[in-house]
C-alpha positions in Angstrom: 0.5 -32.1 6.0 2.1 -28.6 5.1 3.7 -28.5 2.1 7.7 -28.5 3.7 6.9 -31.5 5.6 6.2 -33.1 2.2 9.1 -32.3 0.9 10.9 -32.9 3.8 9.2 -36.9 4.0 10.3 -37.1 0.2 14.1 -35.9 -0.2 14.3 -37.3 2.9 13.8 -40.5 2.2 15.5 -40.2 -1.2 18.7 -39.0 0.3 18.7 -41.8 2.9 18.5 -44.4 0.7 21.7 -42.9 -1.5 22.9 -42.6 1.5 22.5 -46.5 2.2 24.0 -47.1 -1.0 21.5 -47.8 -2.8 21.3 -46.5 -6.9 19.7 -42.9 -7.9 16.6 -44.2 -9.9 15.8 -46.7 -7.3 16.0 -44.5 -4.6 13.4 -41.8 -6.3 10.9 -45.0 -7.2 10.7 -46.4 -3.5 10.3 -42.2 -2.3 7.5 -42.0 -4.7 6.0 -45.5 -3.6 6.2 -44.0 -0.1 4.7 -40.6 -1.1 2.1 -42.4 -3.4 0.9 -44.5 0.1 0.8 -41.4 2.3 -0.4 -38.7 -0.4 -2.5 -40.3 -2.6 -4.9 -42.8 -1.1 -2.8 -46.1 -0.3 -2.5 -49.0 -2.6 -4.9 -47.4 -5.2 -2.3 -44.2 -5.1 0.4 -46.6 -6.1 -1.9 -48.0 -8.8 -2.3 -44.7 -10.1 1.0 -43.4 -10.0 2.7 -46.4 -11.7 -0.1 -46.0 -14.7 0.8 -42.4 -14.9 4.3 -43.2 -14.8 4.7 -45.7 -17.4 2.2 -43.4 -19.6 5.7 -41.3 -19.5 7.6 -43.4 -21.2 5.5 -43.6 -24.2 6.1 -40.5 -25.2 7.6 -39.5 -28.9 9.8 -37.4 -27.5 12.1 -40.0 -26.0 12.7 -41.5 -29.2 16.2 -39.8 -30.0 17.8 -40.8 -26.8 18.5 -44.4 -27.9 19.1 -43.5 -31.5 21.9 -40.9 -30.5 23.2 -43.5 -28.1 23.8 -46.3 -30.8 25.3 -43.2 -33.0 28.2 -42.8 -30.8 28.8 -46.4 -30.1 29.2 -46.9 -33.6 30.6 -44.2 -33.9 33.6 -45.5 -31.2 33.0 -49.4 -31.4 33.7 -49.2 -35.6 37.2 -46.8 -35.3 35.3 -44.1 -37.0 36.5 -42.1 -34.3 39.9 -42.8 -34.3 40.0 -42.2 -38.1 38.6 -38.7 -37.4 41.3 -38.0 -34.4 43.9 -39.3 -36.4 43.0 -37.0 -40.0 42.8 -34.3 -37.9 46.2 -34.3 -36.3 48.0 -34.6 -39.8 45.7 -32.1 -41.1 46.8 -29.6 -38.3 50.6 -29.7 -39.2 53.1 -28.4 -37.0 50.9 -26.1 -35.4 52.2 -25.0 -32.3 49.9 -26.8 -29.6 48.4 -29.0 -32.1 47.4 -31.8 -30.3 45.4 -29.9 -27.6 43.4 -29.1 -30.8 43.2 -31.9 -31.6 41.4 -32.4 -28.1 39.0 -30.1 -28.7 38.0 -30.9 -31.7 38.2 -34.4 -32.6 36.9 -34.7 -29.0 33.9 -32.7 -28.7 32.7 -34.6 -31.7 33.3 -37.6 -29.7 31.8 -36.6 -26.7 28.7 -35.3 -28.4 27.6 -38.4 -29.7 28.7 -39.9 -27.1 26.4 -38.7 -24.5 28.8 -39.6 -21.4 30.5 -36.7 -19.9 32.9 -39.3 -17.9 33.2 -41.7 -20.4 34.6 -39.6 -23.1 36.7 -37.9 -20.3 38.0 -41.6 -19.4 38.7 -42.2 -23.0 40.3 -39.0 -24.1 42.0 -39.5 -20.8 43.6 -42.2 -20.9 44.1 -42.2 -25.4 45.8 -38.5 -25.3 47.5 -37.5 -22.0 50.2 -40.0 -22.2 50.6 -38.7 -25.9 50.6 -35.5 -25.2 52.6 -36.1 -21.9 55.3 -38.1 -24.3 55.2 -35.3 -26.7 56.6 -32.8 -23.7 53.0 -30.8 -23.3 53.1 -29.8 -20.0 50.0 -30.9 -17.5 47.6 -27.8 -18.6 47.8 -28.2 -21.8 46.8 -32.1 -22.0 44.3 -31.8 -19.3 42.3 -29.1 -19.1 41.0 -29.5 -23.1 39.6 -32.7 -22.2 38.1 -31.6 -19.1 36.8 -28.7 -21.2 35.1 -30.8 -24.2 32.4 -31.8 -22.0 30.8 -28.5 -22.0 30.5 -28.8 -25.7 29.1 -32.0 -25.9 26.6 -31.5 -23.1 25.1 -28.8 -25.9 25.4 -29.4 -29.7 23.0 -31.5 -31.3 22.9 -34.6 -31.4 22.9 -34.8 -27.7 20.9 -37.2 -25.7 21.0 -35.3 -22.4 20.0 -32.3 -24.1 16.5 -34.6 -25.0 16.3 -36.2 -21.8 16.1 -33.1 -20.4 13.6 -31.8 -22.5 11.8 -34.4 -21.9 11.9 -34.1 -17.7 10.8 -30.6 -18.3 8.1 -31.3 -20.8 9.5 -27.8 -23.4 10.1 -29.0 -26.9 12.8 -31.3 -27.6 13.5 -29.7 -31.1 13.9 -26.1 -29.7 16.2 -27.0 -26.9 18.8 -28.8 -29.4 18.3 -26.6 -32.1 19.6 -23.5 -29.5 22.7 -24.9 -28.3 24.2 -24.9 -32.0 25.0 -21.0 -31.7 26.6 -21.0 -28.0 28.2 -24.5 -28.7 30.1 -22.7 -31.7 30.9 -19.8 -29.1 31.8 -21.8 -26.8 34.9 -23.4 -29.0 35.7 -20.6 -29.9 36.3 -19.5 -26.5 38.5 -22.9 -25.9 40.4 -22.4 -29.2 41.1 -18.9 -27.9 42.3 -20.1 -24.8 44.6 -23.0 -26.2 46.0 -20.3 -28.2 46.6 -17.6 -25.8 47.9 -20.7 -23.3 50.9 -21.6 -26.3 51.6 -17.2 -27.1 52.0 -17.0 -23.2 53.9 -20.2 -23.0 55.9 -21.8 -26.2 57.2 -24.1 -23.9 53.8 -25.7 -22.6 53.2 -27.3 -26.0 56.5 -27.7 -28.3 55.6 -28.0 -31.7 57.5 -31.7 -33.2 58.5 -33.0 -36.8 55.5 -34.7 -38.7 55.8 -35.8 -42.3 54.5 -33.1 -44.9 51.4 -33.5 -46.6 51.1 -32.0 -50.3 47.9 -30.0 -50.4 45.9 -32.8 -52.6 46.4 -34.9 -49.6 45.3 -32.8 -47.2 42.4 -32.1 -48.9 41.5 -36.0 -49.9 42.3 -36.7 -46.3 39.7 -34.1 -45.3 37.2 -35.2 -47.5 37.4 -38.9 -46.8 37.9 -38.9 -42.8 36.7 -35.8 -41.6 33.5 -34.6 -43.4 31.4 -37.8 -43.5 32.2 -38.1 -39.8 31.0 -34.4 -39.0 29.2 -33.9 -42.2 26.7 -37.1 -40.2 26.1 -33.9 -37.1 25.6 -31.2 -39.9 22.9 -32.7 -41.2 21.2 -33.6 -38.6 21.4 -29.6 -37.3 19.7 -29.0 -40.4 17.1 -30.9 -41.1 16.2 -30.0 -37.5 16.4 -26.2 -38.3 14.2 -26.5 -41.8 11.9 -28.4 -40.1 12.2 -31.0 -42.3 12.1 -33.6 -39.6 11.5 -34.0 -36.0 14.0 -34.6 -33.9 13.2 -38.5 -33.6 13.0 -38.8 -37.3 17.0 -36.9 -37.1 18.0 -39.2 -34.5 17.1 -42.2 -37.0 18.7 -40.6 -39.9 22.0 -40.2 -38.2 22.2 -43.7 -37.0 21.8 -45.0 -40.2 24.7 -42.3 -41.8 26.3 -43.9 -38.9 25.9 -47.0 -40.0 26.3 -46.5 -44.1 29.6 -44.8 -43.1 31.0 -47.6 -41.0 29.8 -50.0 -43.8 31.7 -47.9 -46.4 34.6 -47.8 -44.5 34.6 -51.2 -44.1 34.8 -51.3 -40.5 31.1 -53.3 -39.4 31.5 -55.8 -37.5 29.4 -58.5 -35.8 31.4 -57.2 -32.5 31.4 -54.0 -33.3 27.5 -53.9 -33.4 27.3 -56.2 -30.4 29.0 -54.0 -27.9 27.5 -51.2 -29.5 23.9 -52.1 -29.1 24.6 -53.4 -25.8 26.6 -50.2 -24.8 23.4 -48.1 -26.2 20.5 -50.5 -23.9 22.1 -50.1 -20.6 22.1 -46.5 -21.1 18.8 -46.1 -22.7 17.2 -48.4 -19.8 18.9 -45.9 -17.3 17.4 -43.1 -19.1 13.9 -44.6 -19.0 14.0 -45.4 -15.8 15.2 -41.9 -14.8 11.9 -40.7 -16.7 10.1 -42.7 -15.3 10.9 -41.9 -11.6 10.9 -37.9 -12.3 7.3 -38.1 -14.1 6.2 -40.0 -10.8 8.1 -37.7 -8.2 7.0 -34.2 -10.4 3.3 -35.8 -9.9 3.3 -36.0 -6.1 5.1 -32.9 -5.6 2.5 -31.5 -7.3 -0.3 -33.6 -5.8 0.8 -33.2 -2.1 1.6 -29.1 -2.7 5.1 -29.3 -2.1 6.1 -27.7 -6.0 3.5 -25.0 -5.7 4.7 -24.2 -1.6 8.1 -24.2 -2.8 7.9 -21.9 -5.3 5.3 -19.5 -3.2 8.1 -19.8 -0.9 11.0 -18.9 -3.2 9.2 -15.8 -4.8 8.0 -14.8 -1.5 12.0 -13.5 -0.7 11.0 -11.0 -3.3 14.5 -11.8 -5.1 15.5 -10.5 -8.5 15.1 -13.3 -11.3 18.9 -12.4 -11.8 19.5 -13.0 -8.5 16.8 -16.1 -7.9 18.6 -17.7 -11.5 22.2 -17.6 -9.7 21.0 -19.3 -6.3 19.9 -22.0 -8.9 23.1 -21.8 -10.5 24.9 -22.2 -7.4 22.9 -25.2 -6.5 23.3 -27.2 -9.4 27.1 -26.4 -8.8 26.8 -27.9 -5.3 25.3 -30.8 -6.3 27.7 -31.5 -9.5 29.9 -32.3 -6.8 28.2 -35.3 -5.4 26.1 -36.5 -7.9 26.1 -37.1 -11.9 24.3 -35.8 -14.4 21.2 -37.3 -14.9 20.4 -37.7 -11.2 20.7 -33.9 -10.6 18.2 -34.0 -13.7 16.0 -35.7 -11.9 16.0 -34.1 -8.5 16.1 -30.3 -10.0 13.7 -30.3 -12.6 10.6 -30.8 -10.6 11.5 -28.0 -8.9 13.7 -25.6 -11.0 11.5 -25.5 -14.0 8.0 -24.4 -12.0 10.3 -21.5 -11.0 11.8 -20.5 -13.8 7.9 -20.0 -15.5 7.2 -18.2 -12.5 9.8 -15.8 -13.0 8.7 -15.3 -16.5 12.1 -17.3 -18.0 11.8 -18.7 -21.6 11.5 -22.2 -20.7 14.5 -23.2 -24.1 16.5 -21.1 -22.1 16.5 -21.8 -19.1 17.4 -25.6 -20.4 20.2 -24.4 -22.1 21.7 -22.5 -19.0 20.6 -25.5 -16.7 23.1 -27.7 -19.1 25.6 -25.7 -18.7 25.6 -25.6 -15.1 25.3 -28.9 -14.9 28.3 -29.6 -17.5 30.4 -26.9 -14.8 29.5 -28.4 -12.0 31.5 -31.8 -12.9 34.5 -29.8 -12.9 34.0 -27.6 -10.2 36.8 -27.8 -8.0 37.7 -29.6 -5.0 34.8 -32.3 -5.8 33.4 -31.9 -9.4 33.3 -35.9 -10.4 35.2 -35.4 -13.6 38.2 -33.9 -11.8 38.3 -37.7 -10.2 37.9 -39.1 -13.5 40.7 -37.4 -14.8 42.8 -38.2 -11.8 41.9 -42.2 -12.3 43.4 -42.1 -16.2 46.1 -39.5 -16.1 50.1 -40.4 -15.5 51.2 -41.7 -11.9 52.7 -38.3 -10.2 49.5 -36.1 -11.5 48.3 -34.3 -8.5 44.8 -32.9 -7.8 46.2 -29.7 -7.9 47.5 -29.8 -11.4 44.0 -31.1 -12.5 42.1 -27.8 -10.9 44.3 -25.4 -12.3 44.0 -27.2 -15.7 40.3 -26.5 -15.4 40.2 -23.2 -14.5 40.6 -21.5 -17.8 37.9 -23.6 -19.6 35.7 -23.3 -16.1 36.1 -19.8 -17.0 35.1 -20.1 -20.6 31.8 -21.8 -19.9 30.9 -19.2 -17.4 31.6 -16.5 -19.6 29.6 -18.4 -22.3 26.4 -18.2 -19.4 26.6 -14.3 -18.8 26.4 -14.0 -22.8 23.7 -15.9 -22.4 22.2 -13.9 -19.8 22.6 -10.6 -21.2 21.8 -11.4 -24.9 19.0 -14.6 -24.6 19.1 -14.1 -28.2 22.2 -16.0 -28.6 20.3 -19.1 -27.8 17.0 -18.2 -29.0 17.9 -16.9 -32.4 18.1 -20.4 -34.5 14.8 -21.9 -32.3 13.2 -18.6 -33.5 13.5 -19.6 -37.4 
């Protein structure tokens, strides 16, 4: 069997079955029991490949995905993070656009730990617009911040896609999390910017309102007490990743224990609190696993039946620029943002994209980094991106789809101008790995 037939008989069969309704993950493991039959010898292929694939999930590496899980579950389940939100918005005054700020930061903290790109866009959603809405911030100004967090999150440690990921494409977990801290800085920057600019153009969009005063000694206590144990939890984690002083695994178990002490402290654990939080943290994490465990399986017969190395012969043979080659992946991932979540276009790209990128001589941290970042875009990629929907579910009757696309332009905008950075100066994201 040539080597397009192969893949043909695979995402064929894959996109039938979504098609039929049924899940992602369970869709790749009947492809690969399919491909195992016809590619690698029968029932003793299946054998095989269901040895090799649960060999995956033993790996290290994929210790820090349910660690980071429970952190922001305990992090949202205790009211830490509505502690933080809250500090924050006194802190910030009568600052013209404050609560859009707010947003940003108070929700990319969230989001982060989080590891949901549409649950923390459900949340903000629905805990800030009507706020912001009753406040008189126009549309933009509620909306597109949210929508814009995500891109954030998807990139500063501690952030379980960024592992999962790592883990798909077998490059160093470490390194990969270690090189968004840089462009994740940038990156708010950029959204700060743009809140800014948004409020100089437009007083109107986001009128500044009465608050009490705070004398400086409360400001500062409040700072200390609700703001700097919360982030202080991500700050060292960054850098006991960067010194090398632990793995990322041994991280992941430090900050869900500061997690923990903190919500102890304040007291705010609870028997509830740690049920749904655990629970919330499982389903994910046996999602995860099972997402590794289908990619290991479907990277393995691509590989066994020709189709990666065909496919990539195939691509180079167009003679392409690697500028050129890394937008047509770029564009792709876009596409399929539209259609598809996260963690399944992981799982159908990564076979695929990463082969490539080595061929073309990209650093493999990179390339992960850019990868997130298309796949963090492609959610609000207008007219289909899935968190455009999200938003539309959570945000005041009379919000029209239209409102929501123009709100995301501008941070759209943001993270793509984040990406050429990237492109022209790798160092951006290679810099802190490099130490």
């Amino acid at each position: 069997m040539e080597w397009y037939e192969a893949l043909a008989l695979l995402l064929g069969v894959i996109v039938f079955l979504m098609a039929m309704g049924m899940p992602v993950a369970l869709a790749f493991l009947a492809a690969n029991i399919i491909g195992a039959w016809v590619f690698m010898g029968g029932e003793r292929g299946i054998g095989q490949l269901l040895n090799n694939g649960l060999g995956s999930l033993t790996k290290f590496a994929l210790v820090p995905i349910p660690l980071f899980l429970l952190m922001g579950e305990i992090f949202f389940h205790t009211g830490l993070g509505g502690r933080m939100f809250n500090a924050i918005d006194k802190l910030l005054g009568r600052l013209s656009g404050r609560l859009s700020y707010v947003t940003v930061l108070g929700g990319t903290a969230f989001s982060t730990l989080s590891g949901s790109s549409m649950g923390s866009t459900a949340l903000l959603g629905s805990l800030m617009v009507p706020e912001m809405s009753q406040r008189g911030y126009k549309s933009h100004m509620s909306i597109g911040p949210i929508l814009g967090t995500g891109g954030l999150a998807i990139i500063i440690p501690p952030s379980a896609l960024a592992v999962l990921l790592a883990t798909l494409a077998q490059i160093d977990v470490g390194a990969l999390l270690i090189a968004g801290v840089l462009p994740g800085l940038i990156l708010a920057a950029f959204y700060i910017g743009t809140i800014w600019l948004q409020t100089r153009l437009d007083p109107s969009a986001a009128p500044a309102y009465d608050v009490e005063p705070l004398s400086f000694l409360s400001k500062i206590t409040l700072l200390l007490r609700e703001v700097v144990p919360m982030v202080g939890v991500m700050v060292v984690i960054i850098i006991l990743m960067i010194t090398g002083f632990v793995t990322p695994s041994e991280a992941a178990a430090f900050g869900a224990l500061g997690v923990l002490v903190l919500a102890a402290v304040f007291r705010c654990l609870t028997w509830e609190a740690m049920r749904k939080s655990v629970t919330g943290a499982l389903k994910v994490t046996l999602m995860a696993y099972l997402i590794v465990f289908g990619s290991a399986t479907f990277s393995q017969l691509l590989a066994f039946s020709g189709a990666s190395r065909g496919l990539v012969n195939w691509a180079i043979s167009f003679d392409l620029a690697p500028l050129a080659m890394l937008m047509v992946m770029f564009a792709v991932l876009l596409l399929l943002g539209m259609f598809m979540e996260q963690i399944s276009m992981m799982l159908l790209t990564v076979p695929i994209f990463f082969p490539l990128a080595l061929s073309l001589d990209y650093d493999p941290v990179w390339f992960g980094l850019i990868m997130l970042l298309a796949l963090e875009i492609s959610f609000t990629t207008p007219p289909f991106g899935l968190l455009l929907f999200v938003m539309k579910g959570v945000a005041p009757p009379g919000t029209t789809m239209r409102t929501i696309y123009t709100s995301a332009f501008p941070f759209i905008g943001c993270s793509l101008l984040l990406v050429a950075l990237l492109v022209l100066f790798p160092q951006i994201a290679l810099w802190l790995p490099g130490l």
